[in-house]
N, C-alpha and C positions, 0 to 999 in steps of 0.2 A: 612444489613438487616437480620433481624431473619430466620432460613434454612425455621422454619415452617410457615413464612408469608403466604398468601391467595396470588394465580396467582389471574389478573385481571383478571375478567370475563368473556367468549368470547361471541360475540353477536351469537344470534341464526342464522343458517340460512334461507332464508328467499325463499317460494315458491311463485309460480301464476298457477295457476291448471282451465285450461278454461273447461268448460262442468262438472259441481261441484258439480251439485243439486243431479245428483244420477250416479249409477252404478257405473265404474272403478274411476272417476272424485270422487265421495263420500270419495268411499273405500280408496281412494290415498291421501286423503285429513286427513282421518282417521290416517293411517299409518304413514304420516305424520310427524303429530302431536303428534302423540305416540312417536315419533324418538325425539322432538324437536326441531322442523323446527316451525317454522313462516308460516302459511299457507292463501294467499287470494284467494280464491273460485270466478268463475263466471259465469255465464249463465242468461237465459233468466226469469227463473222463479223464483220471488223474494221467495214464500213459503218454495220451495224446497231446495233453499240455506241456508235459515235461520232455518231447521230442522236440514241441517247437521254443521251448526256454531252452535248450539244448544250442538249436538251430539261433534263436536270436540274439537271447540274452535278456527277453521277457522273463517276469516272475510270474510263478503259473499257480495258482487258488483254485485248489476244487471245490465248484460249489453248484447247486442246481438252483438259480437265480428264480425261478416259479416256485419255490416252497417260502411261505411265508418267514420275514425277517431276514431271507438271505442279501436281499440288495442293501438291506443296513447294513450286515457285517463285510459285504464286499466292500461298501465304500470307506466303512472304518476300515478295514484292513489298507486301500492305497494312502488313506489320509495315517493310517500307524508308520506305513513303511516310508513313505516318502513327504507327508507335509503339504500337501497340495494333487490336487486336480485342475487339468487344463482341459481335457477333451477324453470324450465320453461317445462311444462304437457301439451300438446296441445293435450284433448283428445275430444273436442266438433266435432261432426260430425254428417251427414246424411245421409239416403241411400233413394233412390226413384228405384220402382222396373224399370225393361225393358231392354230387350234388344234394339241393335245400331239401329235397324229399329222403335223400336215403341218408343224412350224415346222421351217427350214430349224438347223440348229444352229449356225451363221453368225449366223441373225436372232437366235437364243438367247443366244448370246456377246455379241452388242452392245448387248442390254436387259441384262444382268448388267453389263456393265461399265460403261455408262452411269448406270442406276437404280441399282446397289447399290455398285459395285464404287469406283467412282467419290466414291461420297458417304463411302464409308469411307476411301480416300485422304485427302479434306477434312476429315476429322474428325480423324484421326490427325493431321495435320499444324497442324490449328488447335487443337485441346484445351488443349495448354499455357495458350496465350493466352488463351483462353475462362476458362479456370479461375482464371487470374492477376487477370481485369478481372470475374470473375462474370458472365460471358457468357450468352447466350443461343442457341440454334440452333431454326429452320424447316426441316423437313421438308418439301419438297410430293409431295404423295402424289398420292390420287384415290378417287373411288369404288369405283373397279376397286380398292382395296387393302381393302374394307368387303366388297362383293357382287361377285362372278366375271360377269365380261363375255364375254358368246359371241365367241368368237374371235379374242381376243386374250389366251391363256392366259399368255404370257410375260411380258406388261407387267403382269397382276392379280397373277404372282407376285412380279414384282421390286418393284411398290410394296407388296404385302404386306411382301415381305421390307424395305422402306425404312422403314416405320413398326415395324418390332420392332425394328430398329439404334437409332433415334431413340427408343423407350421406354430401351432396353438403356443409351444414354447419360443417358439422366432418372434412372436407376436406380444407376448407377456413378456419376456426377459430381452428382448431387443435393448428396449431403455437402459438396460443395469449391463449393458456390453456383450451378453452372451448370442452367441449365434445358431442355429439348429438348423439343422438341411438332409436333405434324403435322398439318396440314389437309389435307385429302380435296374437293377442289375437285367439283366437277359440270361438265357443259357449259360452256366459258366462249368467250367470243370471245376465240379468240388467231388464230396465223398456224395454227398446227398442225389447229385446228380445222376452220378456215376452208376447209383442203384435204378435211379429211371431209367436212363438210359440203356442197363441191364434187361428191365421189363420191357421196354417198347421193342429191344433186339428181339429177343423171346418173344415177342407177341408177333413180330413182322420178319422173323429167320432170318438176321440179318446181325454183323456183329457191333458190342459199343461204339465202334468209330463208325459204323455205320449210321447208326442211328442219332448220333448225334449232327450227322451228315444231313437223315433223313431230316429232322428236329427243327434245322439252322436252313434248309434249302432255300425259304423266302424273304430270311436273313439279309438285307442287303450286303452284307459284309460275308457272311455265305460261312459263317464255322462261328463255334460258341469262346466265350471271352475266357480268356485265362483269369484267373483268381487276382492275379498279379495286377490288371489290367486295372480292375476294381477297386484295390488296395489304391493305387495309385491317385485315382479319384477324391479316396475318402481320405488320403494325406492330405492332398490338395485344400480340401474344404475346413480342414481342421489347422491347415497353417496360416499367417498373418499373409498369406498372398492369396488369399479369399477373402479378408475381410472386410469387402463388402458384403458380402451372397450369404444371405441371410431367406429364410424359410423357401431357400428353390428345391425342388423336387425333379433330379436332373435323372433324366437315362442314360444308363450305362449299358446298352442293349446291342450293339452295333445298328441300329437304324429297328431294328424289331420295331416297334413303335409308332413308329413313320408309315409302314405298311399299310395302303388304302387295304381293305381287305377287298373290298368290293371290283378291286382293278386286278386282284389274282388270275382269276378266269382266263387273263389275255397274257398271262407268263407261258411263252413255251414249257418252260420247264414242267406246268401243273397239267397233269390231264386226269378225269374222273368219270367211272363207269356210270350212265347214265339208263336209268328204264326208259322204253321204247314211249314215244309217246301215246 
């Protein structure tokens, strides 16, 4: 053979990215595809998807991955179109406010089936594959799954409970080459935010940049993370220059995290009306 022949060509790698149509699920889906991966997109809303297959060159599946039998048919659907799975994004999710006393158990069943219930479907049904091609999986979690968030007890549980599923798979499929890891996002600009951030301006007369302002003040990095920022993370951990980092549960928070809370009190910046002794 001639030294300067052409190697066979390697096939691309190939993702499944649940929760697609916007925020970290977009940006991931971007980044991607920017890298050279194979990207199939899914979520609920067919518009939304097909902006960002527009924008990437992701292939976009509508499908609501919490009704029974759908993470079958997603995962047949990337093994129909493409022949393989490498790496697996489970970043669709929901929060319903309340604390343990007031959560409606409605709101409780749809953050379980969503966060957890849901990703374990995806997992079962893509495993095989992952293990066949030494696959990779992303967890997206959140801070809420690190440090308990007033009032939103359901959502700190199920992404808790999201990141010990995603260790639990580092741990069982370690041996067979597959790797699982989770980031714990902080504040970011997405659409989801975007509506809190809406209510806490309304709640404090104050507009969304503000309050995202307000939100990120103890932020060491002092402003919430671009979508993109996070994307870039979860390429990371799903390309062959992570492959060692296997069941880590990394923040992606700007330092959030890090924050003694107990050392607040001596921030200039905090001050708090206090009743008279």
């Amino acid at each position: 053979m001639p030294i300067d022949a052409a190697a066979p060509a390697q096939e691309p790698a190939v993702a499944l990215i649940t929760g697609g149509g916007t925020g970290i699920g977009a940006a991931t889906a971007a980044a991607l595809t920017a890298s050279g991966w194979s990207v199939l997109i899914c979520g609920r809303r067919q518009s939304a998807l097909q902006r960002v297959a527009e924008a990437t060159g992701a292939h976009p599946l509508t499908s609501d991955v919490t009704a029974r039998g759908e993470a079958d048919r997603v995962v047949s659907e990337v093994m129909h179109r493409f022949g393989r799975l490498d790496g697996l994004v489970l970043n669709a999710g929901t929060v319903r406010p309340g604390a343990v006393g007031d959560i409606a158990e409605s709101d409780w069943e749809a953050m379980v089936t969503t966060n957890l219930t849901a990703p374990y479907r995806l997992l079962h049904a893509a495993l095989p594959h992952l293990v066949r091609h030494r696959g990779s999986v992303v967890g997206v979690a959140s801070v809420s799954a690190l440090r308990a968030s007033g009032g939103i007890a359901g959502y700190n549980a199920t992404k808790a409970g999201l990141t010990m599923l995603l260790q639990s798979v580092a741990v069982d499929y370690g041996p067979q080459g597959v790797r699982a890891n989770v980031v714990c996002p902080g504040w970011t600009r997405t659409e989801m935010a975007d509506e809190e951030m809406a209510t806490l301006g309304q709640e404090r007369g104050v507009t969304v940049e503000n309050a995202y302002a307000l939100a990120t003040a103890l932020v060491p990095l002092q402003r919430p993370a671009r979508a993109d920022e996070v994307a870039t993370a979860i390429r990371h951990l799903l390309s062959p220059a992570a492959s060692y980092v296997n069941g880590a549960v990394i923040p992606v928070d700007g330092g959030h995290s890090a924050v003694d809370v107990g050392t607040v009190a001596f921030d200039p910046r905090f001050t708090i009306a206090l009743q008279p002794a």
